[in-house]
N, C-alpha and C positions, 0 to 999 in steps of 0.2 A: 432695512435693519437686519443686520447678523440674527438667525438663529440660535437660542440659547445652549446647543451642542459646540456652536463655531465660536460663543465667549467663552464658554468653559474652556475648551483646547486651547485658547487662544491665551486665558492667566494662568493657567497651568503651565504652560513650554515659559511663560514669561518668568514665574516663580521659579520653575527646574534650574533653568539658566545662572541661578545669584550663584554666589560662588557658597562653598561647605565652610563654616563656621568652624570647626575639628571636625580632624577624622575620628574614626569610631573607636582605635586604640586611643586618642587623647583622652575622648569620652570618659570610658572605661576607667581611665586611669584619675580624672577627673572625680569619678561618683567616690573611689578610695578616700579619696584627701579630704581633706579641713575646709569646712562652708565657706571660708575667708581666703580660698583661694580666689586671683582675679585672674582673666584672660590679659594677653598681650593687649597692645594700645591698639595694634592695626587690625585685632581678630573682632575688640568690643564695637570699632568702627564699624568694621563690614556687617556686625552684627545690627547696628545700629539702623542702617542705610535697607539691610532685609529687611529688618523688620518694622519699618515704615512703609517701602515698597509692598511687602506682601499686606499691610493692614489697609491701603490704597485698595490693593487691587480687591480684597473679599468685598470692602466696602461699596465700590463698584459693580460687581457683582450680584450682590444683591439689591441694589438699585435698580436693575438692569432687570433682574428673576421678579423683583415684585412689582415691577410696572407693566409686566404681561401677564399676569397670574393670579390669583387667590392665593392665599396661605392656606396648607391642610397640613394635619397634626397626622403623623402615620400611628398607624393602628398600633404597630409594635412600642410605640412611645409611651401608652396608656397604661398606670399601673391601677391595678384596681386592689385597694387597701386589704390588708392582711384581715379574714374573718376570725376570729378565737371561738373554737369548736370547744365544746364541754370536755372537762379534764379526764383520761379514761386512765384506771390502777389496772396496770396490767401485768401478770405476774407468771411465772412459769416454773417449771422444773427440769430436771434432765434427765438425760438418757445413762442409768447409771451401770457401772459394771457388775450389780449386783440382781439391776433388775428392769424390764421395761414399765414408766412410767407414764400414764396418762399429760400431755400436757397440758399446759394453763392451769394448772393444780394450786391451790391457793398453798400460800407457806402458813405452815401452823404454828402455835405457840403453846405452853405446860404453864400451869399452873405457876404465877413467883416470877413467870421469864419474863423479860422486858421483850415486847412484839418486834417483829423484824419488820422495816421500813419496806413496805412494797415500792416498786418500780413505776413512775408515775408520769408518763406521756401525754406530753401539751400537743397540740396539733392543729397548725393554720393553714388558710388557704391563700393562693395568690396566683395571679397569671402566671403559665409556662414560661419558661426560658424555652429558645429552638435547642433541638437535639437532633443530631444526625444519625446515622444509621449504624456508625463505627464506634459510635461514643466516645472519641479521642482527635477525632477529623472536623473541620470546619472552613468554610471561609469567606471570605472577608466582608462576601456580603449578607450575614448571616451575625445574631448575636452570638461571642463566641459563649460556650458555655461555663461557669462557674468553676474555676479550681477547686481540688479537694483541702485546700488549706491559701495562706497568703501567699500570692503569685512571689515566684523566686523567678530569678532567671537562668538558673541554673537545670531550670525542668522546661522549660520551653523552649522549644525548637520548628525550624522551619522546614518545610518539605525538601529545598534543594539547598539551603544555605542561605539564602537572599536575606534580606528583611524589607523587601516591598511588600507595601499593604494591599499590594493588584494580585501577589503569587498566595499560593495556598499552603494554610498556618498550621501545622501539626500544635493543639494545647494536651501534653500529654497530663492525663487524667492520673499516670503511675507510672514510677519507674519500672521496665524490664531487668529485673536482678539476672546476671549470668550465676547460675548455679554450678556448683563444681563435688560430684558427687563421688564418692569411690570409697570402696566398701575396703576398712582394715584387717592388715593380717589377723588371721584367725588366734584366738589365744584361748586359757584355758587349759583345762585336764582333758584333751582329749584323751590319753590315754588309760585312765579312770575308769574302770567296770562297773555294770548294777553293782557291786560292791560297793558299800558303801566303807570309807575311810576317814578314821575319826583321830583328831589330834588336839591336845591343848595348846590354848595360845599360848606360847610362855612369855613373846617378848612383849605381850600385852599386861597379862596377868600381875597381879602383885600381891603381896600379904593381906591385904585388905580383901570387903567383896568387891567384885566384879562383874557387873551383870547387864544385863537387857541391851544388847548390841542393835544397832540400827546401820545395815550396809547401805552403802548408795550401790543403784542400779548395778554400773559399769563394776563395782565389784573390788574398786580402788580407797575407799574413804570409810574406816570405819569410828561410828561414835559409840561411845556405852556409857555406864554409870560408873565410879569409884568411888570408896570412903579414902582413899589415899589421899596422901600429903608430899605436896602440898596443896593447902583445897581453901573453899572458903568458908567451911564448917558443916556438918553433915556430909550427905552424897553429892558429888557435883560434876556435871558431862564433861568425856574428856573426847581426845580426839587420836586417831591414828593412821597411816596410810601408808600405800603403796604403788610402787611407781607404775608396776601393768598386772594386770588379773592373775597370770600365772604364778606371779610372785608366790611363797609362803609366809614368809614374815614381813609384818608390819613394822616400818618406824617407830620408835620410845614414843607413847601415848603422850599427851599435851595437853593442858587445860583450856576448857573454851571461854574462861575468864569471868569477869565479872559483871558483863553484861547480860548472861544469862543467870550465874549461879550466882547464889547466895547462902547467908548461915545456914537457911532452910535445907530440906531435902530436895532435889531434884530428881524426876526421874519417870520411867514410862513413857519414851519417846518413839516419835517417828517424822523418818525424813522423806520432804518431798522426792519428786524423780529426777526434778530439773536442780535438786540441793540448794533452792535457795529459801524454803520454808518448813519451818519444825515443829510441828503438832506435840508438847511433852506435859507431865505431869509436876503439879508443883504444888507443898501443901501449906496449909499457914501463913499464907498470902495473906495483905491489908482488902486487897478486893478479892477475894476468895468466896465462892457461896456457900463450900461445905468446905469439909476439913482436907480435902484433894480436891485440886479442879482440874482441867484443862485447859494449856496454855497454847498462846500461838505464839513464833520468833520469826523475823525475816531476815536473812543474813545480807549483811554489807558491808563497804569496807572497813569500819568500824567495829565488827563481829555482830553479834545476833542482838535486833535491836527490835524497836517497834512490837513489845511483847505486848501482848493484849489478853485478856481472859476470854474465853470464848465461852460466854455468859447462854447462848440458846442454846447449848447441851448440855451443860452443866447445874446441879440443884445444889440445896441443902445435904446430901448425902453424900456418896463418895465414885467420883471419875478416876480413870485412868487408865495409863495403858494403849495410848490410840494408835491408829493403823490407817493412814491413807492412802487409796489407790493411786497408780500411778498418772492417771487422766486427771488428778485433781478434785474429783466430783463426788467421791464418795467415801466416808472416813467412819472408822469400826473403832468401837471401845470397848472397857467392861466397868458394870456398875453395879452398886446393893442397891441401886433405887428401889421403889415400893415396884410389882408387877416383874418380880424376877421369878423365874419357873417351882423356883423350891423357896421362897420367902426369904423374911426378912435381911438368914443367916445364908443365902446365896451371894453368886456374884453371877450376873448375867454377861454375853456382850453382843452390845447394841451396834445400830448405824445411824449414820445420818449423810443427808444431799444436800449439796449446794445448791442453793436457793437464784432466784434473778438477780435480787440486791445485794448478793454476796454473804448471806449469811447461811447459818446449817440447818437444817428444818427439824423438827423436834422428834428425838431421837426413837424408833423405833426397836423391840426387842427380836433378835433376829429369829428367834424359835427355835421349833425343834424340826430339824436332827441332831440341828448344833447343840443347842442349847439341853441343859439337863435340870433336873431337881439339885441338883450339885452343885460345885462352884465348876465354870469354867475360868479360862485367865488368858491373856497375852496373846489377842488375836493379829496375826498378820497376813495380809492381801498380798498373793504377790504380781510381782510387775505387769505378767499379762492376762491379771485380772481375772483368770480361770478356776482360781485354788485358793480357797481359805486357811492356814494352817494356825494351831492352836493349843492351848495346855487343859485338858478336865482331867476331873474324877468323878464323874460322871458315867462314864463309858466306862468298857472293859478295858482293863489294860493290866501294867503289870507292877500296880501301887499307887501311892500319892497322886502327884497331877502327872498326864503322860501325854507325850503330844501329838496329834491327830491331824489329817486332812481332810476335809470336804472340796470335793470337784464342784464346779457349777456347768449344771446340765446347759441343753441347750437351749430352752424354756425357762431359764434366768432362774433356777430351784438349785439349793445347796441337797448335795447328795447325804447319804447318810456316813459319817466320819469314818476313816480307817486309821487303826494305829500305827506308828511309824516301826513299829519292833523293838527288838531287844540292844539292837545298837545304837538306838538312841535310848531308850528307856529303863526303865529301871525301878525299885522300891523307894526309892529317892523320888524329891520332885524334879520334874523336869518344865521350865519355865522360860519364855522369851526368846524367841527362835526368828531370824531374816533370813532372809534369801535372796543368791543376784539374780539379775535379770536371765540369765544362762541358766538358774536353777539348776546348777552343778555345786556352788560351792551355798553351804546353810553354815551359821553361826547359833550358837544357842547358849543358854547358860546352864550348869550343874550344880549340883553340891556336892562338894567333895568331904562334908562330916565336919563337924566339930563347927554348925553353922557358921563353911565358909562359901562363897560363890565364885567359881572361875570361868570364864570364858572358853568353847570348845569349837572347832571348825572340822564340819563334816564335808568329804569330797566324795560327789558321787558323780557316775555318766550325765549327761547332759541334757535333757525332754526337751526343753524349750522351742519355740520357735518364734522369740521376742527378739527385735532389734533395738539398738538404740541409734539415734543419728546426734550427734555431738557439729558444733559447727560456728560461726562468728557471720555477722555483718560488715564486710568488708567496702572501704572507701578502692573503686574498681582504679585509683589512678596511686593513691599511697598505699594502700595494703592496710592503711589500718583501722581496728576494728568500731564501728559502731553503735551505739546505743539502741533498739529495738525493740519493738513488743509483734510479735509471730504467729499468725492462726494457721496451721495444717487442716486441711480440709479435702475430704476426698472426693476426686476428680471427677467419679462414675454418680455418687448419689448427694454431692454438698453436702455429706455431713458432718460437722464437725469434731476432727479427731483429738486434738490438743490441742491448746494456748501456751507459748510460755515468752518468756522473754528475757534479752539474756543479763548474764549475770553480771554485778557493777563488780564482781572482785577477780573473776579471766574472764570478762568481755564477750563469754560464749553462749549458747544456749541448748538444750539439751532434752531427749524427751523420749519416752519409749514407747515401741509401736507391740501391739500385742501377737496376738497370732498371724503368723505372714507367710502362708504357705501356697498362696497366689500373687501375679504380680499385679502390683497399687499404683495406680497414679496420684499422685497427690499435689493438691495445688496452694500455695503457698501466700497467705499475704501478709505482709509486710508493713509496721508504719515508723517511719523515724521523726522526731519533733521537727529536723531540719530540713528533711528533705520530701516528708509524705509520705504516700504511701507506694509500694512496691510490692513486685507480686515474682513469682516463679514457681514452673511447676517439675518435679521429681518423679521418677518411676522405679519404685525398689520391684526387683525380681525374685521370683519365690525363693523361698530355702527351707529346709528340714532341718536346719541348725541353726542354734544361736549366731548371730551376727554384728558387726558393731560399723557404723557408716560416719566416715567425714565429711559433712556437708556446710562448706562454704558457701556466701552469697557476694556476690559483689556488684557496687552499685556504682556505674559508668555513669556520672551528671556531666560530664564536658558537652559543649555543644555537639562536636565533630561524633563523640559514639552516639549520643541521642538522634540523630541525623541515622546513624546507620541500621536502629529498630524500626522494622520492618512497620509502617505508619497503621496499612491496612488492614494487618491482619495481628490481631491483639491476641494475648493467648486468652484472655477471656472479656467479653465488650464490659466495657464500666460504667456503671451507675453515676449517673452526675451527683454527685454528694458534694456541698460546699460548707465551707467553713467550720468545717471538723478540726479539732486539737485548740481550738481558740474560744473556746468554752463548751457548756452542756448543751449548746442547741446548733438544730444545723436542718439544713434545709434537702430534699431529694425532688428530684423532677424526672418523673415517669417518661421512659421511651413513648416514642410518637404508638406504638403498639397496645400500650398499657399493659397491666397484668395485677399480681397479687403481691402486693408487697408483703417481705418478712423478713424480721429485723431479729436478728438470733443475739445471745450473748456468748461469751468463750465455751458454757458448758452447755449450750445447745439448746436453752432455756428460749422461750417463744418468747419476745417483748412486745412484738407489733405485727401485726396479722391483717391485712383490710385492702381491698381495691383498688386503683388509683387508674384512672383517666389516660388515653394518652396525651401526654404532654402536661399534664397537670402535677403543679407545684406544692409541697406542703411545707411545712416547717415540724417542726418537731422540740421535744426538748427533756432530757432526762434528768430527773429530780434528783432520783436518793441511786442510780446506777453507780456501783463502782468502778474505779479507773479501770482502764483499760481498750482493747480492743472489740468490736459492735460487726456483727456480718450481715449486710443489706443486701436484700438479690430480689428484682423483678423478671420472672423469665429468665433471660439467658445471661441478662445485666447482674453485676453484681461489685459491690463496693465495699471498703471497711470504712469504721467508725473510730474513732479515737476520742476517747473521754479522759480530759487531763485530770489529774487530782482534784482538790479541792482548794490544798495549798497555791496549784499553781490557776485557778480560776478567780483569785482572792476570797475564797469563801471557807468556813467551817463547816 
């Protein structure tokens, strides 16, 4: 009797033999069409006559293997049932521009606030999945590991081209984005002296007031307040721009409509860095807690929608006036709540951090140097996070409210204020003051008498050494752009620099880096709903001047460029993470090495911190986390998370 090597060879060349059913272009074209397509007469035949012939031969076969043998169940076949570990609230904080924070710091709540849902991780156990050494490489005799979403075909590729199940299978874990990085012409007053140079807006201004200007970063987009008409009753935001920073006049101002304003006042804004979220003041609201609260807007195509009250800093008393950094993580107001330095008849301004679960932590009074027995007013942050600038009377100055800076030391402590002088200042008040990311050009408001308000833009030399990198997710074969959410994360110490993701209204995204006067690598990931996740990494070179960078991503899915990503050498090994973006739970399976898992969130907030085996599997599962992007890293492994809405997981 044959040898159970010489029947195997022997059905095998027999099955090789049958002739091909389609080719792999019919296939293809095949999976396209209508379930009710049929094959030809002569193709269903041959299909016919296979697959009776091949159902012969296994059945023979095994006839054959179990009349010399025992049946055994291989080890890797055994699953051993999921154990449900007790539910742990794990909760954190971040690393903010104001100050270093202890992590794992519980989120607090005031007196009246409805609690902030902490961050609630389930966590099972199960046998490993195999894992190889490259976390991207596998093969055939080996189980392949777990995609990070539902296998496309479009992200799997083979080592040489083939698709034999004998040659070895690249499952790539991420796509290699080609990044396309190049720093734009310089723009700007370079020729601008400490001198400082001050002009009113006039094509802004109007008979009415005009006040509390809000620039985006780049120096292009400016928003304020107006009583002008036409409006939709009280003050209501308007809008203006221009086409490149050097410019001096802005476009005839625009209304931002009626999805943000109303009869009501609006007013006391501020604009994210990425411009697609608006921290503003709004009073006499139906869900209002006091007479001014604090609102939140997210713009889309639509205009500014999804306004919400942002109910955990705000009281019975009165907010306004907010100021968020440009990392997103830490947002400054002013308030007469009870515990302001000079009582009742004060107005302090506070801060507050972004929480795990996405909410603000209960707001803190920033003290003193800032802060006086007086009123302070209208603090703003600027872009890289160094400089608080501000309105008291309080301090010495020269009248009314005057506007000051405090530096932040290097020890996370605000300095003690300096006035800005008499070319800004004045016996008049002086109130509401942005600044670009260049910190050459500041906007502010005045009064010009006869209580009215106009808008005024001062041009000075340029300090900064803030960059911003502007840029799209690019389709690498049509050019066009992508849907994405984006974690920058630095290359030397993981740690997370900004989140954003880009914009539904120019498809781009946008973000500002703060002091950069060394050069950074930065490593880049990436998640698209259709295609997973994607990673690249960047290397901006120091500068002593403001800078501004185009950064393109393009993402090559054909088989033939995934073929040509170099298999073995990943720019950073990936964490097996499976079935992320298909709801809140998702499972990770430790390198054969093990290590210390930790599971960060966009602001750098600790969710998951604890051991793990080599090779060992958990589950996981996040309760109350807000959408977005999740940074997983064991050792040198590291993977994202992608947590869909709420809408799109069908749940509320």
């Amino acid at each position: 009797m044959k040898n159970q090597k010489d029947i195997l060879n022997q059905y095998f060349e027999q099955a090789r033999q049958q002739p091909s059913l389609i080719s792999p272009d019919q296939a293809a074209e095949l999976l396209t069409k209508a379930p009710t397509l049929k094959q030809p007469r002569e193709k269903r035949v041959q299909g016919v006559i296979g697959t009776v012939l091949v159902s012969s031969l296994v059945l023979a076969l095994l006839f054959v293997i179990t009349e010399n043998q025992e049946p055994s169940v291989p080890t890797s076949a055994v699953t051993t049932p999921p154990q449900l570990l007790a539910r742990a609230e794990v909760k954190g904080t971040p690393l903010t521009a104001t100050q270093l924070l202890p992590k794992n710091t519980t989120p607090t709540k005031q007196k009246g606030e409805k609690p902030s849902t902490p961050i609630k991780a389930s966590v099972s156990l199960r046998k490993s999945l195999s894992y190889d050494t490259n976390a991207i490489v596998s093969t055939s005799d080996t189980k392949q590991p777990e995609s990070t979403h539902t296998p496309d075909p479009l992200i799997t590729a083979t080592a040489n081209g083939s698709t034999s199940a004998e040659l070895e299978i690249a499952q790539l874990g991420y796509i290699q984005a080609q990044s396309q990085l190049n720093p734009l012409q310089e723009t700007g007053n370079g020729g601008v002296q400490e001198k400082v140079i001050i002009t009113k807006l006039s094509s802004v201004n109007s008979s009415s007031n005009d006040y509390n200007p809000m620039i985006t970063p780049d120096g292009r987009t400016l928003y304020f307040i107006s009583g002008r008409e036409p409006g939709f009753g009280g003050h209501d935001f308007w809008m203006a721009t221009k086409q490149s920073r050097d410019q001096l006049e802005f476009t005839p101002p625009s209304n931002l409509g009626s999805s943000i304003n109303t009869s009501q006042n609006e007013g006391g804004g501020t604009i994210s860095a990425d411009g697609q979220t608006m921290y503003f003041t709004a009073c006499n609201r139906p869900d209002g807690l006091g007479d001014c609260d604090i609102y939140e807007a997210r713009l889309e195509e639509t205009g500014w929608v999804k306004i919400r009250n942002v109910n955990e800093i705000n009281t019975k008393d009165w907010e306004s006036q907010p100021t968020i950094s440009a990392d997103g993580r830490s947002l400054f107001f002013v308030s007469n709540r009870p515990g302001a330095l000079g009582g009742s008849e004060d107005t302090d301004i506070y801060f507050s951090y972004k929480q795990a679960d996405g909410t603000w932590s209960r707001p803190e009074n920033l003290g003193a140097p800032v802060n006086t027995p007086k009123f302070e007013d209208s603090p703003f942050i600027v872009p890289s996070g160094n400089a608080l600038y501000f309105s008291s009377a309080g301090h010495k100055g020269y009248g009314g409210l005057d506007f000051f800076v405090s530096e932040l030391s290097e020890d996370k402590k605000w300095l003690p204020p300096v006035n800005l002088g008499a070319e800004f200042n004045s016996p008049e008040d002086e109130r509401f003051i942005t600044i670009t990311a260049a910190e050459d050009v500041m906007y502010f408001t005045k009064s010009t008498g006869k209580n009215n308000l106009d808008l005024y833009m001062a041009q000075k030399e340029a300090r900064s050494t803030s960059i911003i990198i502007t840029g799209s997710v690019l389709n690498g074969e049509t050019k066009r752009p992508n849907p994405a959410d984006l974690l920058f994360v630095n290359a030397e110490n993981g740690e997370i620099i900004s989140y954003v993701s880009t914009n539904d209204v120019s498809e781009e995204f946008s973000l500002v880096l703060g002091k950069n006067t060394a050069q950074r690598s930065i490593d880049i990931y990436g998640y698209n709903n259709l295609l997973g996740e994607f990673r690249a990494r960047i290397t901006i070179e120091p500068t002593n001047t403001y800078r501004e960078y185009r950064c393109d991503l393009f993402l090559n899915t054909s088989e033939k460029d995934l073929r040509q990503i170099p298999m073995d050498t990943p720019t950073i090994p990936r964490l097996l993470i499976s079935s992320p973006g298909q709801g809140r739970e998702f499972t990770i399976s430790a390198p054969t090495e093990g290590g210390e898992l930790t599971i960060l969130d966009a602001w750098g907030n600790i969710l998951v911190r604890e051991d793990m085996r080599g090779g060992e599997q958990k589950d996981f599962h996040l309760d109350s986390a807000p959408e977005g992007l999740y940074l997983a890293r064991i050792g040198k492994y590291s993977g994202v998370i992608h947590l869909p809405n709420r809408k799109e997981t069908g749940t509320q």
